[in-house]
C-alpha positions in Angstrom: 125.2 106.9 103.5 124.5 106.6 107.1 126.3 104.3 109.6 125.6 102.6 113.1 128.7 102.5 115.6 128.0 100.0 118.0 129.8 98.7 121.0 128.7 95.4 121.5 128.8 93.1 125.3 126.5 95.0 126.6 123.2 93.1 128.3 119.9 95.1 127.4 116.9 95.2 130.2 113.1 96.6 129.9 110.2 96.8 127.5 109.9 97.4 123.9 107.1 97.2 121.9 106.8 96.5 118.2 105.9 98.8 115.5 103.1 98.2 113.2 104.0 95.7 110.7 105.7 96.7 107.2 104.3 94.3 105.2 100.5 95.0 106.1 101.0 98.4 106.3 102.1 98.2 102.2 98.9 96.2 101.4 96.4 98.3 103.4 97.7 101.9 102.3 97.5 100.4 98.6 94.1 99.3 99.4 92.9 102.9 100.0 93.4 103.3 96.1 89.8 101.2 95.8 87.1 103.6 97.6 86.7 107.7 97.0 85.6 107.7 100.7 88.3 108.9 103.4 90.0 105.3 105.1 91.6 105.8 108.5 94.5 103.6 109.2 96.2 103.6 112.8 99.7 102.3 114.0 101.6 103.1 110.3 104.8 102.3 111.1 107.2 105.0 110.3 109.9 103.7 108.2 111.5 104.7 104.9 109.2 101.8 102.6 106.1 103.0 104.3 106.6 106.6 103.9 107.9 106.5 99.9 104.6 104.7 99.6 102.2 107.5 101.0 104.5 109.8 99.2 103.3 107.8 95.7 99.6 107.8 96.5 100.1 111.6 97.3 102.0 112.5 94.1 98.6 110.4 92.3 96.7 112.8 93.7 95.4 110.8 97.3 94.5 113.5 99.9 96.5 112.2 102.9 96.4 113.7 106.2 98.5 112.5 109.8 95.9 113.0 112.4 97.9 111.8 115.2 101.3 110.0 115.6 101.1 107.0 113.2 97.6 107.9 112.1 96.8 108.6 108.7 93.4 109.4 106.5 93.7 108.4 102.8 91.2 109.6 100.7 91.4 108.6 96.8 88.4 110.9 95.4 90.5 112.5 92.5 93.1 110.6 91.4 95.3 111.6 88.6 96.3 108.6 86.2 98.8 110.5 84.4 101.1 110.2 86.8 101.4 106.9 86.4 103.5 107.3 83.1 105.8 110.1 84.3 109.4 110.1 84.5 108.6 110.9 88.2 106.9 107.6 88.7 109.2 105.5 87.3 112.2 107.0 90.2 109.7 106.8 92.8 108.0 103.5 91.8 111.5 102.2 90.9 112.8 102.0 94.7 110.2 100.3 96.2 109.2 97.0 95.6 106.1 96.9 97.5 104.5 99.7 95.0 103.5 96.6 92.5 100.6 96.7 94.9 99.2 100.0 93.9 98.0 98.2 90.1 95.5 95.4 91.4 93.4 98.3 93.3 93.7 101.2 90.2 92.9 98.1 87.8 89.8 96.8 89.6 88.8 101.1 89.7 89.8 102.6 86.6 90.6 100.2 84.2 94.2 100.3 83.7 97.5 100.2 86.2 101.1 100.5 85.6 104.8 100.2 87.7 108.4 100.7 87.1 110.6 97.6 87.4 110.2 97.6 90.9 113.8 97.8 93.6 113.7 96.5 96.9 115.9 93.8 98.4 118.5 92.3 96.7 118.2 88.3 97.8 117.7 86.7 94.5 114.9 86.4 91.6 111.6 88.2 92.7 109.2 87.7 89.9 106.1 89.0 88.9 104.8 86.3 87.1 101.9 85.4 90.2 100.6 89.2 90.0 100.2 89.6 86.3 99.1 86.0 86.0 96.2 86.5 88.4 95.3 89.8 86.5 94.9 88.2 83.1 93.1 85.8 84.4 90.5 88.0 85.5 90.5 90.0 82.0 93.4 92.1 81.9 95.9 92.8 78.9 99.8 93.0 79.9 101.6 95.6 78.7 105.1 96.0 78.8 107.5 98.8 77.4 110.7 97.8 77.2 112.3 100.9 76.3 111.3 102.8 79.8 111.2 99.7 81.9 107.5 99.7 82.7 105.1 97.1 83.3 101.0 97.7 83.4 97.8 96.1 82.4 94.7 97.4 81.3 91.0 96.5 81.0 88.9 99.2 79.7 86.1 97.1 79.8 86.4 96.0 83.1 87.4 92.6 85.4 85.7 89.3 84.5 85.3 87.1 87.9 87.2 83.7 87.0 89.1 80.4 89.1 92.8 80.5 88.9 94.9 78.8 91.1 97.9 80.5 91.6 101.8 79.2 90.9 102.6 80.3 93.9 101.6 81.3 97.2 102.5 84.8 97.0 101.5 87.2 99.7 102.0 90.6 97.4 100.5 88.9 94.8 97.6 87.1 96.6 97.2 90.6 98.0 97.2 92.3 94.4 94.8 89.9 92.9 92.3 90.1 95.8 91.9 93.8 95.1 91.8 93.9 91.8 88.8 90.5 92.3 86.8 93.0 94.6 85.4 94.9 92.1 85.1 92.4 88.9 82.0 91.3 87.3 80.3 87.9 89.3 82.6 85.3 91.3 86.3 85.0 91.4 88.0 81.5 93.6 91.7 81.7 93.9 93.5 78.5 95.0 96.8 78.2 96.4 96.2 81.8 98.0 98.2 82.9 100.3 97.0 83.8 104.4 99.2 85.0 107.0 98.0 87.2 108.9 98.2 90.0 107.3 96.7 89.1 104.1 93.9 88.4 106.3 93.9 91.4 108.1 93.8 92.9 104.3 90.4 90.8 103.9 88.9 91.6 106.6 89.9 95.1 106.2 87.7 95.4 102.5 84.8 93.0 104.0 84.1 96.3 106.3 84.1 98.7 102.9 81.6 96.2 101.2 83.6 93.5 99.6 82.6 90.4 99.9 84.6 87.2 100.8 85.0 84.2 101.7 87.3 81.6 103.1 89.7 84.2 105.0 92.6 82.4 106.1 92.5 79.5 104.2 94.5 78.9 100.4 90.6 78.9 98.8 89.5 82.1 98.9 85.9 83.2 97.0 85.1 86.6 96.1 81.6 87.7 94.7 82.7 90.7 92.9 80.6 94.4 94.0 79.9 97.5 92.1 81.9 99.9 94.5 83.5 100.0 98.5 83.4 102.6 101.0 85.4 103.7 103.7 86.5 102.5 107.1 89.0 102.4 109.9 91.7 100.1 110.9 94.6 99.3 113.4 97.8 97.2 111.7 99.0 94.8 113.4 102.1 94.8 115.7 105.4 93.6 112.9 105.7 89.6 113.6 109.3 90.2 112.4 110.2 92.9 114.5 109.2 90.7 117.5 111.4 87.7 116.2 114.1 90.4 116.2 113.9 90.9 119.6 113.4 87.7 121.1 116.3 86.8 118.8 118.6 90.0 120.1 117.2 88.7 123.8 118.9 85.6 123.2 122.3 86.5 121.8 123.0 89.5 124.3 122.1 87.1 127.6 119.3 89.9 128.0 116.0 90.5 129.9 113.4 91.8 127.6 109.5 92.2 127.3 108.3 92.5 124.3 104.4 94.5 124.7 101.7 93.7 123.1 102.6 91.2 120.3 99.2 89.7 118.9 100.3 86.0 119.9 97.3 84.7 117.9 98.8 85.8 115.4 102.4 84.6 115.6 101.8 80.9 114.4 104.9 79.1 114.9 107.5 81.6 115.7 107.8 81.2 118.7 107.6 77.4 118.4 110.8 77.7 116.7 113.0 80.4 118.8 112.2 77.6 121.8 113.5 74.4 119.3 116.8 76.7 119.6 116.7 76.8 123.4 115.0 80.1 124.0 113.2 80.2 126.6 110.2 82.9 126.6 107.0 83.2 128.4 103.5 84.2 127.7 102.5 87.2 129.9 98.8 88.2 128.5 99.7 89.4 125.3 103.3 90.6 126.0 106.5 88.1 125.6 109.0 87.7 128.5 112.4 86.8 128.1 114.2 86.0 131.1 118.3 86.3 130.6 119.9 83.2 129.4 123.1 82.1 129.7 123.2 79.8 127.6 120.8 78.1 125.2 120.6 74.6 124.0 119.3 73.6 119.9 117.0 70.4 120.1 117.8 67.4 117.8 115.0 65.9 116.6 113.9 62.7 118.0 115.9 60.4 116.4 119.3 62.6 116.9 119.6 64.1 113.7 120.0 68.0 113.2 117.3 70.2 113.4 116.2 72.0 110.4 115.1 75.4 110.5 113.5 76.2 107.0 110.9 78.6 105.6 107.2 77.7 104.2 104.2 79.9 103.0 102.3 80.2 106.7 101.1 78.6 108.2 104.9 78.2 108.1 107.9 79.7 109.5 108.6 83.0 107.5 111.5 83.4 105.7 111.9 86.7 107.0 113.2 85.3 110.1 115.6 82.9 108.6 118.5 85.7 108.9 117.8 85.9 112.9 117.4 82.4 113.6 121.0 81.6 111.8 122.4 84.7 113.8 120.8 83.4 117.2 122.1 79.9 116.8 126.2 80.9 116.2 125.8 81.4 119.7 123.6 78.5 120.7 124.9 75.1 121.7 124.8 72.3 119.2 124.2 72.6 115.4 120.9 73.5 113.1 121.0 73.6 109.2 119.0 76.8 107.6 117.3 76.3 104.7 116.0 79.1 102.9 114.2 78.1 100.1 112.3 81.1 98.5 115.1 83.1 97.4 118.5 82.3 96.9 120.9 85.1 97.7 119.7 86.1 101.4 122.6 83.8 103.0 125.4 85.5 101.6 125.7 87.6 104.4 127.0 84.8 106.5 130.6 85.7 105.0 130.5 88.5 107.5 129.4 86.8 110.3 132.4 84.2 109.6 134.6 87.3 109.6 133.6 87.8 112.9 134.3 84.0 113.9 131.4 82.1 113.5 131.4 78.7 112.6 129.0 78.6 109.1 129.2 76.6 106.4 127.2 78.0 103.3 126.3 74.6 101.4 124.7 76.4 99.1 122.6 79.6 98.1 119.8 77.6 99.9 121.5 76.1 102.9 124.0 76.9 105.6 125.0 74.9 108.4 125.7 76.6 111.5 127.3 75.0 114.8 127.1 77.2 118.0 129.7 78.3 120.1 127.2 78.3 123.1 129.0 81.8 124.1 132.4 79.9 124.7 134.1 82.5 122.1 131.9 85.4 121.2 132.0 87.3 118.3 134.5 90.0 117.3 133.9 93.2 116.6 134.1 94.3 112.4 132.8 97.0 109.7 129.9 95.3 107.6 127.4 96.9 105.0 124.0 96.3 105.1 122.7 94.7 101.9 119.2 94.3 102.6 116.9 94.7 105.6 116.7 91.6 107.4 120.2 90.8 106.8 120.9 94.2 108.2 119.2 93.7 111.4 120.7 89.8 111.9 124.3 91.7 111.7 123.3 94.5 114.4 122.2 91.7 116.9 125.7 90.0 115.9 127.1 92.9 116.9 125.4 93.6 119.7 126.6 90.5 121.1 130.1 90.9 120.1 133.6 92.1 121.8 134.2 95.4 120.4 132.6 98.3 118.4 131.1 97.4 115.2 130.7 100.0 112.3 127.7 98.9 109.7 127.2 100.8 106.4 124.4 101.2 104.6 121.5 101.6 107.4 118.8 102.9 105.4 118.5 99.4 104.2 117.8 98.6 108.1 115.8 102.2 107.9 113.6 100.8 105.3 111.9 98.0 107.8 112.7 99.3 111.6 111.8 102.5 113.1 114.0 104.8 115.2 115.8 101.7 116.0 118.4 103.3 117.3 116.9 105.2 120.2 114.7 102.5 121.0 118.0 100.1 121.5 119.6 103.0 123.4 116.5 102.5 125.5 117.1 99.4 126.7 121.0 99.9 127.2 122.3 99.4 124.0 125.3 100.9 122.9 124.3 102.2 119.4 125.0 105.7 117.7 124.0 106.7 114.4 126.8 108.5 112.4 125.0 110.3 109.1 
């Protein structure tokens, strides 16, 4: 188990640019799955979920080759099903969550996909209910064995195109289903779909291979089902949450920082809400300045009541940032209440933020109230473990900010969603070593 030492109080200064983002990155690569032509995808990011992911589709038999640095070809043109019931599967499948997305695009193509009870964070009940749903809806039979802990479906016959409208606005499974919907038999509508960005980038993405819909980033999306898809090439683009990381680490560290090349059409409200917290941050072509702030100042709404920062499906704010936004304002001044609706465990990391003298209340698993010191009485130094990766990252900016070094345990977690973060933080004058 590796661990970051970090001596925090130190102001950071320059230009960082984001990585390609995690969460398209899973979609596309799974995507690949659907054509036997070679796909070209560009700005992988290269981080532990990514990499045991091109590791799966090589161990089913995907010819995969790095052309340049964070350039991959995938080619799917003999793929070797067996696999998919191995003891091997289930330990690689097992530890990543974002592998469910491998069975929409090997059901659509051959009929039948399986996964292990899937890992990933651990913030609360992640079902699977809005993949497998979707899938017998278009035709599929669920199977399930109990004694090895696998879940698939099957449809030797093929997909039937069908409406559905899903329980939930699920972005891995809107994802899935769309895959699996490219290739069935005559029109598919799915309501309630999600669309951030990436999923439409994951649209647009199988609209240049031959797929055909409709309705991208909307919750109605309509599919006319084809016979087969071909190749193509691709840039992901730059991790929306990385960037609220930074603007967020910006903040709490009284630091300068530009932040290259972000895609702000594509940030919705993000940085709507870093500003309702008193962050100030400029648009500088498609970069993100943030000038050093001594202090910043949370806005009440207009009536004086608390803000509320709480998550949504987008066009909404992103739970992923809910961790960084409660971070940012312990050092704000005045008081915001954090909701975090979608899953109820990813607030228990406060308790270690309160170690280090914040002022949080948890309310609940849902809700935490937090009321800023506006830098009057920073944070103390302590030894935390990471227990999932956006939680991991919110305690590195906390310590970052705070008097003292800092020891976190458990980094792969932050390895699993951040790239060489270390070296790029030492890049900007942060304090950070990385102790395997």
């Amino acid at each position: 188990m590796a661990t970051f030492k970090i001596e925090g109080g130190h102001k950071l200064k320059g230009n960082i640019t984001p990585q390609g983002a995690k969460n398209e990155a899973l979609q596309i690569i799974c995507a690949t799955l659907l054509t036997p032509e070679k796909v070209t995808v560009s700005n992988v990011p290269d981080i532990i979920d990514v990499n045991k992911l091109i590791f799966i589709l090589g161990e089913l038999g995907v010819k995969i080759e790095k052309t340049a640095k964070e350039t991959y070809t995938f080619q799917a043109d003999d793929i070797n099903l067996k696999y998919l019931e191995s003891p091997e599967f289930k330990r690689d499948g097992s530890s990543l969550r974002g592998s469910i997305m491998i069975v929409g695009p090997l059901l659509a193509r051959f009929g039948k996909g399986y996964i292990p009870r899937p890992g990933g964070d651990k913030i609360g009940r992640r079902r699977l209910d809005t993949h497998f749903e979707g899938f017998m809806s278009l035709g599929a039979k669920f199977r399930y064995k109990k004694e090895e802990s696998f879940y698939g479906v099957e449809a030797p016959n093929g997909l039937q195109g069908t409406d559905m409208l899903l329980d939930e606005a699920s972005v891995t499974g809107t994802a899935n289903i769309v895959m699996s919907a490219v290739l069935a038999k005559g029109k598919t509508t799915i309501y309630n779909a999600a669309c951030e960005p990436y999923l439409q980038e994951l649209c647009k993405m199988l609209n240049s291979m031959g797929a055909k819909i409709s309705g991208i980033g909307s919750n109605l999306l309509t599919i006319d089902g084809v016979t087969s898809l071909g190749g193509c090439e691709l840039r992901i683009l730059p991790d929306m949450i990385e960037i609220g990381s930074w603007i967020g680490m910006a903040a709490m560290t009284k630091s300068e920082l530009t932040i290259k090349d972000v895609s702000w059409e594509n940030l919705g409200v993000i940085p709507r809400v870093f500003r309702k917290l008193g962050i100030k941050l400029e648009k500088r072509g498609d970069d993100i300045y943030i000038p050093a702030q001594e202090s910043y100042e949370i806005q009440n709404y207009i009536d004086g009541s608390i803000l509320t920062v709480s998550d949504a499906p987008w066009p909404g704010f992103t739970p992923d940032l809910l961790s960084i936004v409660l971070v940012v304002a312990t050092q704000a001044k005045g008081s915001v209440l954090i909701h975090q609706k979608m899953f109820e465990s990813r607030l228990f990391f406060v308790d270690k933020l309160i170690d280090m003298g914040a002022q949080v209340i948890l309310c609940d698993p849902h809700r935490a109230t937090v009321i800023g010191m506006n830098h009057q009485s920073n944070l103390k130094a302590t030894t935390m473990v990471s227990p999932d990766i956006r939680a991991g990252i919110s305690l590195l900016i906390a310590a970052l900010s705070a008097d003292g070094i800092s020891t976190i345990h458990n980094i792969e977690q932050i390895d699993r969603g951040y790239q060489d973060i270390d070296k790029r933080l030492r890049a900007i004058g942060a304090k950070i070593e990385r102790i395997d």
